[in-house]
Every structure is written in C-alpha cells, then in structure tokens.
C-alpha positions, 0 to 999 in steps of 0.5 A, a space after each residue: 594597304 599601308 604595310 611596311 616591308 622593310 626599314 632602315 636606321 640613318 646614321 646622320 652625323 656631321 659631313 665633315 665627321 662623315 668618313 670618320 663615321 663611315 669607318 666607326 660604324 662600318 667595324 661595329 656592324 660587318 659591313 662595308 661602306 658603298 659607293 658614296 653619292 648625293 648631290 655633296 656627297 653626303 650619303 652613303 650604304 652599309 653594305 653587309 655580306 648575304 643580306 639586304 642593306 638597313 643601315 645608311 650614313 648621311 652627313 648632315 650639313 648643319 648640328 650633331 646629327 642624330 637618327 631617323 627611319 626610311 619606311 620601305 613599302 608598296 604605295 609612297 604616296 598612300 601611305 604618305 597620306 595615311 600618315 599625314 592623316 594620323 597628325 603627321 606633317 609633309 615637309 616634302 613631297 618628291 614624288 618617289 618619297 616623302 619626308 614627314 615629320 611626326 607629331 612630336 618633331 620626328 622626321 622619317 621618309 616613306 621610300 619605295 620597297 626595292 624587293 629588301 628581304 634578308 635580314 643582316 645576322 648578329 655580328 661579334 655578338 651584337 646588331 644595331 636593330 633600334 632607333 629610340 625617340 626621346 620625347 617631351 612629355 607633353 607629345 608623348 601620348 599623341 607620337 605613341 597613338 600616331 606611331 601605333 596607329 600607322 604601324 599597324 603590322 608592328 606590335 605595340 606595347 606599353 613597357 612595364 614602366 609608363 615611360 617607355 612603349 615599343 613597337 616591335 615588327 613582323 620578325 622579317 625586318 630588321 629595324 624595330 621602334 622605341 619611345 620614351 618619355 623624358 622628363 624635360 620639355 625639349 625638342 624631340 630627338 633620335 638616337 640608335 641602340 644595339 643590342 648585346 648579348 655581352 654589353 662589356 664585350 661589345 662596350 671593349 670592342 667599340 673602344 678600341 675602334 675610338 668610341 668613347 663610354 659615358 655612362 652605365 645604367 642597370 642594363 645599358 651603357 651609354 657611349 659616343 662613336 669618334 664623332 660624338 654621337 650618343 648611343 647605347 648598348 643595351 642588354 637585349 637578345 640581338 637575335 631578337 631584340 627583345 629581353 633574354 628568355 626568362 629575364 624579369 629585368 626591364 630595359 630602361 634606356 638613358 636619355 642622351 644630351 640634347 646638343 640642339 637639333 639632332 633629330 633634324 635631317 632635311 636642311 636648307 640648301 640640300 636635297 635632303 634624304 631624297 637622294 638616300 631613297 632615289 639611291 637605296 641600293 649599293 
C-alpha cells in the first residue's frame, strides 16, 4: 500500500536570499519560522499555530530555487519502488527517504509520515495549497500518466483546456498537484500558487511586505517574492482549492521565466533534501 497521508511544498530559494525568504513568506502564510538546521544551515520549517507543518524553506547552494514536493507515507522504500516502476528515477536512496526524479525532470522526496494531520487554515483570505509543474510538451502526456498512475487516492482530471491536468487530494491534505504544458521545449520547472478568495487584496498585502507584480491574466497574477522567485495568486477557493461554486470560469496559470535550472534541489557537495526529511519536525 502506497498511499500518501500527508504532503508538503518546499520553498527552495538561493542560501544566500535564505533569511529574506524565510521572513517573506513566514508573513503571507501565518507561520512562524523554526529552529534552522542541516549540515549549512540551509533548511528550515514554516510552523503555523494548531496544525501540522506543510510548508518548508531550503536554500539552494546554486540557480534561483524553485518548488518541490515531500510525499509523506507508511512505507518509503515501497513506495520509492513503486515510483521508480512507473518510469521515475532514484537519485538517491538514503534509506529513511528518497529522492526521485519524475519522468519529465521533476525532483520529489518519498519521506516518512510522522503522524501529520491537521490542515493549516486560510490566512488573511488566501492558502499556498499548489505546486504547479511546467512541462515541455513533449514529456507532458508520459509525467500526467506517471503522476496519476502513483497517486492513485488523488483525483486526476484533464482540465477543460487540453494544457492543464490537476490531481486534487483526499481533502485531509494540505498540498494538491498541477501540471501544464508549455509551449516550449525547455527543462521542466516548478513553481508555487495561492489560492485567493481576493486576488487584489492578497497581491497589496504581499507588496507591502516586498513582493513584486509582474504580470496579470484572466484569473491570476503573477508576482516574484524579495527574492525573486515567480509565483502566482490564482482566484480559486483556498478552503478548497478548487474554482468557486458555480463559476464556469477556467483557471489558466501563467508560465513563469525559466531563469535555468529552478526545479533542481539536490546539489553537488550537499546533503540535499535528506536532512528536511531526517528533521521534518519543528
């Protein structure tokens, strides 16, 4: 049994923008920063108030950073295999996790599940709840199959748009998964949306504390935190991630710029993501 009980988005940002970050986005989520730790300091836990932590911050010791998922569940080493026969790489096997990287590039962790539970509320009207993978059209259809296929438990739905597919999880967990097709034959990338019950609102909020707008669409806008990392406030329900009752709108997410290797986490002379999953709590 493979299934997946709970999940956290990384926040991966340049270590040397690593407290800049930390404070940005500690003050759009509610939470407070914990305890820094790793073998260079470079990883630490967005802590909120009665709930269970899904949010962590690692600075990467080369590129701009980007986003990736921990996969919490019972069995690493089973479902480490199972991905890997679905078409997933192991880049490495530290017994107590593993990191893998998807079809298309995507780097993710299988972690232990520490008993996480409690879902962290909507804060000032807004929750980071989305990881969103940017893939070239050519590995689009085989990192839709491979994400489907291991993610059983998740709902797995072609967007009305043949560019986008969602897989939305059991309501319990906190972090749901988007992909999309870009139009451009480029190395995959990650990046993080909120979702906003006001995008405006949330966009003032997030500038007052440094943020940056660079771009709006129908239903989103796209910003870069202090550091300069791409993201997106996107108008979906954040109670449940999903587009507001009733609404015939579709949610089209922007691609941000591809400033080189985004997606990649685990780097030459670090220990990587194992010590975020060998230090998962606060």
């Amino acid at each position: 049994m493979r299934q997946v009980l709970w999940a956290c988005a990384f926040i991966d940002r340049p270590a040397d923008e690593f407290r800049t970050a930390g404070e940005f986005w500690t003050a759009v989520t509610g939470t407070r920063l914990s305890e820094v730790r790793g073998e260079h300091k470079e990883f630490a836990t967005l802590v909120p108030d009665g709930a269970d932590a899904c949010l962590k911050l690692q600075g990467v010791a080369s590129g701009p950073g980007g986003a990736h998922l921990d996969l919490c569940v019972d069995d690493v080493p089973e479902f480490a295999e199972a991905a890997r026969r679905l078409g997933a790489e192991v880049v490495a096997d530290l017994k107590t996790l593993v990191v893998l990287r998807s079809p298309a590039g995507q780097l993710f962790c299988a972690v232990p599940w520490r008993g996480e539970s409690v879902r962290p509320p909507v804060v000032h009207g807004s929750r980071l709840d989305q990881v969103c993978i940017d893939i070239a059209s050519s590995r689009y259809d085989a990192e839709v199959a491979f994400w489907s296929a291991l993610l059983p438990e998740w709902r797995s739905v072609p967007g009305v748009l043949p560019e986008f597919h969602v897989l939305a999880p059991p309501p319990s967990l906190p972090i749901r998964l988007l992909l999309q097709r870009i139009g451009e034959e480029r190395p995959t990338t990650a990046h993080l949306d909120l979702a906003c019950a006001d995008i405006p609102t949330t966009r003032t909020a997030h500038e007052h504390l440094g943020a940056k707008h660079i771009a709006d669409g129908r239903h989103w806008t796209v910003m870069q935190d202090p550091t300069g990392g791409t993201y997106c406030l996107t108008g979906r329900d954040p109670r449940t991630g999903g587009l507001p009752r009733g609404s015939r709108q579709t949610y089209v997410p922007p691609v941000p710029e591809p400033p080189g290797s985004s997606a990649a986490f685990w780097f030459s002379g670090s220990s990587g993501p194992s010590e975020s999953a060998a230090s998962s709590g606060t």
